[in-house]
N, CA, C and O atoms as CSV, one atom per row, in Angstrom:
chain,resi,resn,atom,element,x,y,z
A,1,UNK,N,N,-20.809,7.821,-31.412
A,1,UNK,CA,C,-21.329,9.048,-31.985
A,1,UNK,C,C,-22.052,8.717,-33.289
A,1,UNK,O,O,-21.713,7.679,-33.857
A,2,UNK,N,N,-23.046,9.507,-33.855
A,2,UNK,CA,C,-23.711,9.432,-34.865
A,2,UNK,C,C,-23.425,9.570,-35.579
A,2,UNK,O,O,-22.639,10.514,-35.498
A,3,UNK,N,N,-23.537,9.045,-36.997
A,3,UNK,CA,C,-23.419,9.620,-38.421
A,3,UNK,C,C,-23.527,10.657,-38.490
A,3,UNK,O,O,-24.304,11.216,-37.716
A,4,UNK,N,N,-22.801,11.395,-39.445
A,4,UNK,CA,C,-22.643,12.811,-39.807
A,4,UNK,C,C,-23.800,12.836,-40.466
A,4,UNK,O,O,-24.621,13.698,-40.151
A,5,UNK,N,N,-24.052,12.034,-41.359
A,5,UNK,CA,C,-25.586,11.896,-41.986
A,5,UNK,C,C,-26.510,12.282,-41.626
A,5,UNK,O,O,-27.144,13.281,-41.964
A,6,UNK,N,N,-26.738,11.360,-40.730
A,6,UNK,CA,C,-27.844,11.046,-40.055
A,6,UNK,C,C,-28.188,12.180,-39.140
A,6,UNK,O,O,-29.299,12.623,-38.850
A,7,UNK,N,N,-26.955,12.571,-38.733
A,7,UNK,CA,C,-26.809,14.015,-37.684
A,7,UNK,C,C,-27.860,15.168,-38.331
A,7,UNK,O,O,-28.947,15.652,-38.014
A,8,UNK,N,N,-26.946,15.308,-39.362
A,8,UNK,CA,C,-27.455,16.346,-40.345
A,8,UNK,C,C,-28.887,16.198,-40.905
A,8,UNK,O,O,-29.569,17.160,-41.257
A,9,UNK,N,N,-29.402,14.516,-40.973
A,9,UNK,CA,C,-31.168,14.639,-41.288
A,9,UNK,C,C,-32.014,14.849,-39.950
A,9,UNK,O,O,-33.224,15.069,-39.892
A,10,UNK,N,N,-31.058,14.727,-38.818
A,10,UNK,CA,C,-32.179,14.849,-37.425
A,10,UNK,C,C,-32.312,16.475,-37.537
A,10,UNK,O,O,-33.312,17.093,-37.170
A,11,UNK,N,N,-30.925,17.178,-38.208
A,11,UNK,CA,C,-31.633,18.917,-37.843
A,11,UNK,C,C,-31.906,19.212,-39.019
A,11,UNK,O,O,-31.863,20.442,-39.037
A,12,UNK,N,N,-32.184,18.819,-40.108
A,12,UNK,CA,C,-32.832,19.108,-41.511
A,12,UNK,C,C,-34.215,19.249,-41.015
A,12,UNK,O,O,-34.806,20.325,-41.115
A,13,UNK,N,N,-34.889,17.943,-40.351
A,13,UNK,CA,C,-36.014,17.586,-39.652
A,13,UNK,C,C,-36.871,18.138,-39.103
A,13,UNK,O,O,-38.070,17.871,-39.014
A,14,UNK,N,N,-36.058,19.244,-38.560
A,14,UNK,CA,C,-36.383,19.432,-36.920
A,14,UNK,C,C,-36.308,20.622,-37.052
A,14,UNK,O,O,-36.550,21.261,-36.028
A,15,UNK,N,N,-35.884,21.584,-38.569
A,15,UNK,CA,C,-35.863,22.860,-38.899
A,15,UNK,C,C,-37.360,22.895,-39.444
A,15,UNK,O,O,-37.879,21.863,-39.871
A,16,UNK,N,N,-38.185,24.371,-39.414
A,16,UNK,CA,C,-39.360,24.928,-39.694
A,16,UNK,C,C,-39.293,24.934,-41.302
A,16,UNK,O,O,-38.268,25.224,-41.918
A,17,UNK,N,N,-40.335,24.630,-41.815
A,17,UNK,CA,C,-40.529,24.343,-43.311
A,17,UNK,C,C,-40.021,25.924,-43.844
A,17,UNK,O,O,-39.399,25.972,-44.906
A,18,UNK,N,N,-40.285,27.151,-43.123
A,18,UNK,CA,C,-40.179,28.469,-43.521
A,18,UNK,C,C,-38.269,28.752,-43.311
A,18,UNK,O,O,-37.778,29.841,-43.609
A,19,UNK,N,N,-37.665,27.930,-42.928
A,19,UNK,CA,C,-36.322,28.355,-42.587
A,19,UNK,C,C,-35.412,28.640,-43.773
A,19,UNK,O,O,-35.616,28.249,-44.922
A,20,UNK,N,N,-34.202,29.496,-43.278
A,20,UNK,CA,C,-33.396,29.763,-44.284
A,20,UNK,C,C,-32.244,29.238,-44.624
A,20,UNK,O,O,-32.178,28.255,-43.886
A,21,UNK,N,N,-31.493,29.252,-45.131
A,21,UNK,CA,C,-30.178,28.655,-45.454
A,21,UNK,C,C,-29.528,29.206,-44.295
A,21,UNK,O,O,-29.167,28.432,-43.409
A,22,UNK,N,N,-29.326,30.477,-44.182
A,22,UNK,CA,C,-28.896,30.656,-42.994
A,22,UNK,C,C,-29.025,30.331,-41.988
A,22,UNK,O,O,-27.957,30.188,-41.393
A,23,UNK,N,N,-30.101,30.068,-41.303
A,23,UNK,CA,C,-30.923,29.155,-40.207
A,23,UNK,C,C,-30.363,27.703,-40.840
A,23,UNK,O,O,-29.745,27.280,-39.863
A,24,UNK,N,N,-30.249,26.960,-41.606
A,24,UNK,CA,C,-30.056,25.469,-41.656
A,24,UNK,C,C,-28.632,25.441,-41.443
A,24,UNK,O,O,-28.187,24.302,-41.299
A,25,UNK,N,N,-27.764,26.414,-41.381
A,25,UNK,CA,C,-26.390,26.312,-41.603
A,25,UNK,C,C,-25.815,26.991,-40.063
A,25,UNK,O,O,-24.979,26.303,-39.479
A,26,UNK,N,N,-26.099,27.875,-39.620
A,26,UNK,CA,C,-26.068,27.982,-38.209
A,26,UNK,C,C,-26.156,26.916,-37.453
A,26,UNK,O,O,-25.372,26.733,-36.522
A,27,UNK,N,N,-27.234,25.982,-37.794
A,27,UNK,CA,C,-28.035,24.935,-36.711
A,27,UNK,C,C,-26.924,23.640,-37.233
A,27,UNK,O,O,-27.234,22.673,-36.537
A,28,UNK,N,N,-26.166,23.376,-37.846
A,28,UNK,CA,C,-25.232,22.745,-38.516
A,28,UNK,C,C,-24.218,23.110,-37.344
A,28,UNK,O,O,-23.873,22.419,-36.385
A,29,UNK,N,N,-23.935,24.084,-37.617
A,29,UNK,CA,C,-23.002,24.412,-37.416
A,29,UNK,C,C,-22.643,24.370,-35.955
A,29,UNK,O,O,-21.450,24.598,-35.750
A,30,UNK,N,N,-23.482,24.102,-34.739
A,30,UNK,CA,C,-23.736,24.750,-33.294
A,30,UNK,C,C,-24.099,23.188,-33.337
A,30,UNK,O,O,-23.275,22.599,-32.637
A,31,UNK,N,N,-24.910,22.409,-33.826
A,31,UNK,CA,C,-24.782,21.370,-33.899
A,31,UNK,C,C,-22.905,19.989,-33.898
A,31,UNK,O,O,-22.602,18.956,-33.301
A,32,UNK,N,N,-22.174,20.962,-35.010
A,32,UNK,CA,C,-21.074,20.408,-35.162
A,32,UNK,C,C,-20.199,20.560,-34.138
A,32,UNK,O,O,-19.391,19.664,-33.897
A,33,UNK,N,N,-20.250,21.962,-33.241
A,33,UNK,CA,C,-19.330,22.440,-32.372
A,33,UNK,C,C,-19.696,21.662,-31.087
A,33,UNK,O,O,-18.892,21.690,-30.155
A,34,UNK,N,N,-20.868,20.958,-30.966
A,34,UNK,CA,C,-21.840,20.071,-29.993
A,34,UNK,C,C,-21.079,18.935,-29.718
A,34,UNK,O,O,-20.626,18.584,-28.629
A,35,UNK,N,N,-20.964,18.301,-30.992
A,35,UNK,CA,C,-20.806,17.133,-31.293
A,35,UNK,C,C,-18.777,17.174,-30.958
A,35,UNK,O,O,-18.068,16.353,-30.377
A,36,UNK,N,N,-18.594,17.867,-31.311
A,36,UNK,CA,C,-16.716,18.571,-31.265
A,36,UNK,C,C,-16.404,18.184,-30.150
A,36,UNK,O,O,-15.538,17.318,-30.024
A,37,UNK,N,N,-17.169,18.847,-28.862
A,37,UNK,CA,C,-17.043,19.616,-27.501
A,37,UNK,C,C,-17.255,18.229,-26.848
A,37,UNK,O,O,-16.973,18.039,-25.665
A,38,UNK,N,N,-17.752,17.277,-27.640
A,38,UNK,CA,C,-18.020,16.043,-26.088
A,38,UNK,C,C,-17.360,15.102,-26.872
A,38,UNK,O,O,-16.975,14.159,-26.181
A,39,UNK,N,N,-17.071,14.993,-28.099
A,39,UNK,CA,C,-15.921,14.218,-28.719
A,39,UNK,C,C,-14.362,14.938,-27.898
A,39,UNK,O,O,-13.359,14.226,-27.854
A,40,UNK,N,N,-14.340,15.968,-27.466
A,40,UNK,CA,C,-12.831,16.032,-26.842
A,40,UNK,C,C,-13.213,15.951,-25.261
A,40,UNK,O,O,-12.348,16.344,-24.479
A,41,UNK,N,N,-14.446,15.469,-24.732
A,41,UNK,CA,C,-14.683,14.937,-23.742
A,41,UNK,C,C,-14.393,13.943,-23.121
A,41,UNK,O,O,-14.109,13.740,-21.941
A,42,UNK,N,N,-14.536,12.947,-24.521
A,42,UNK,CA,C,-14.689,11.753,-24.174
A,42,UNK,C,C,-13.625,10.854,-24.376
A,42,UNK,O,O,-13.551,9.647,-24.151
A,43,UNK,N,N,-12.465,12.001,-25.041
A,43,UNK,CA,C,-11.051,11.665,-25.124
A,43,UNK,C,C,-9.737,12.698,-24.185
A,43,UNK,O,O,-8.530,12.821,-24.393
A,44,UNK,N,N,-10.611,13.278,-23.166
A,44,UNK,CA,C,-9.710,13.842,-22.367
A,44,UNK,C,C,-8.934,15.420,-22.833
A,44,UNK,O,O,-8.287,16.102,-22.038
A,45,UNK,N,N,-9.178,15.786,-24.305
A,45,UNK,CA,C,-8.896,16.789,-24.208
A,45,UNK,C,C,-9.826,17.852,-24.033
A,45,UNK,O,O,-10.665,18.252,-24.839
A,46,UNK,N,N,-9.548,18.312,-22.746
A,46,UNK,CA,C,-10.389,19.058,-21.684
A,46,UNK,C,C,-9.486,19.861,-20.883
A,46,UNK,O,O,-8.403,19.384,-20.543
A,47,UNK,N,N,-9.893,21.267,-20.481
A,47,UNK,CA,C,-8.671,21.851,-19.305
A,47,UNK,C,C,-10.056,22.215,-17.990
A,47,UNK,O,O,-11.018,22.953,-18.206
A,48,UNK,N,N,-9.786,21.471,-16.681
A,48,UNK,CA,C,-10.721,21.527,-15.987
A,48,UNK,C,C,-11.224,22.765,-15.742
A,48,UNK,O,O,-10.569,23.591,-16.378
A,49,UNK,N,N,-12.299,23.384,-14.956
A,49,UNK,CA,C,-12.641,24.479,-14.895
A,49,UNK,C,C,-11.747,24.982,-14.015
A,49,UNK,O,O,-11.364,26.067,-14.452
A,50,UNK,N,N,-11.287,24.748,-13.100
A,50,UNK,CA,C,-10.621,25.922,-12.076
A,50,UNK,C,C,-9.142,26.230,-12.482
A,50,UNK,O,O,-8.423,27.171,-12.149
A,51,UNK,N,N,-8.862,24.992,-13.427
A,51,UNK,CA,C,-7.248,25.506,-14.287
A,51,UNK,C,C,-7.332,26.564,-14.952
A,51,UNK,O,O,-6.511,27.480,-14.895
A,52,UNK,N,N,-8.013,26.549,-15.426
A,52,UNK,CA,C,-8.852,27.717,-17.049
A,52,UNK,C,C,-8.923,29.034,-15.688
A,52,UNK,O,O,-8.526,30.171,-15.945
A,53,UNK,N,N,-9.344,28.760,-14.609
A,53,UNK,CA,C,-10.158,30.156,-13.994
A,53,UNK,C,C,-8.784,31.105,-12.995
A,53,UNK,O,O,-8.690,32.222,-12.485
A,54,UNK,N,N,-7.911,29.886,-13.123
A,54,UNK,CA,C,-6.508,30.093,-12.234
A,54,UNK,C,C,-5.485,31.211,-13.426
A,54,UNK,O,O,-4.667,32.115,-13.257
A,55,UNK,N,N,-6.238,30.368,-14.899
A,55,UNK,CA,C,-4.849,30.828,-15.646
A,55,UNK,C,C,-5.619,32.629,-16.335
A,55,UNK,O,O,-4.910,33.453,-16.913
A,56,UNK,N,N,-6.827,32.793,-16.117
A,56,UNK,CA,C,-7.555,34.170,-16.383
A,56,UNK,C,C,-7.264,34.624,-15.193
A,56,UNK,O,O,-7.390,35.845,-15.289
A,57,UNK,N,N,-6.870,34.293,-13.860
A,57,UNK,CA,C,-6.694,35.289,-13.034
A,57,UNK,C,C,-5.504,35.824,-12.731
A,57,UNK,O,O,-5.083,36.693,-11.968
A,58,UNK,N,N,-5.027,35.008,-13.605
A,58,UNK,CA,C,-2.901,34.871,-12.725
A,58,UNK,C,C,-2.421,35.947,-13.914
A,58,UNK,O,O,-2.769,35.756,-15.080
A,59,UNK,N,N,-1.705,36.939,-13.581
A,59,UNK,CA,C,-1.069,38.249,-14.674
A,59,UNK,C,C,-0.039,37.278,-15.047
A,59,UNK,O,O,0.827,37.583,-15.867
């Protein structure tokens, strides 16, 4: 995985010269939850899809 750094200058980058703090901090942020979501991928904490769809259907 990438530097947090470096993370953070690819969407500094890649944001519109007109953007807002709010816009740079959202895109951070959806960015971080990105980066979260396949870091507990790639260590197994995961609940497969049809467990998850068994345990919303079961009262």
């Amino acid at each position: 995985m990438q530097a947090v750094k470096e993370s953070a200058r690819q969407v500094v980058d890649s944001m519109p010269d007109q953007c807002t703090w709010d816009d740079l901090l959202y895109e951070l942020y959806v960015r971080q939850k990105i980066d979260q979501g396949l870091d507990d991928l790639e260590n197994g904490r995961m609940i497969p899809h049809e467990e998850v769809r068994r345990m919303m259907l079961t009262p």
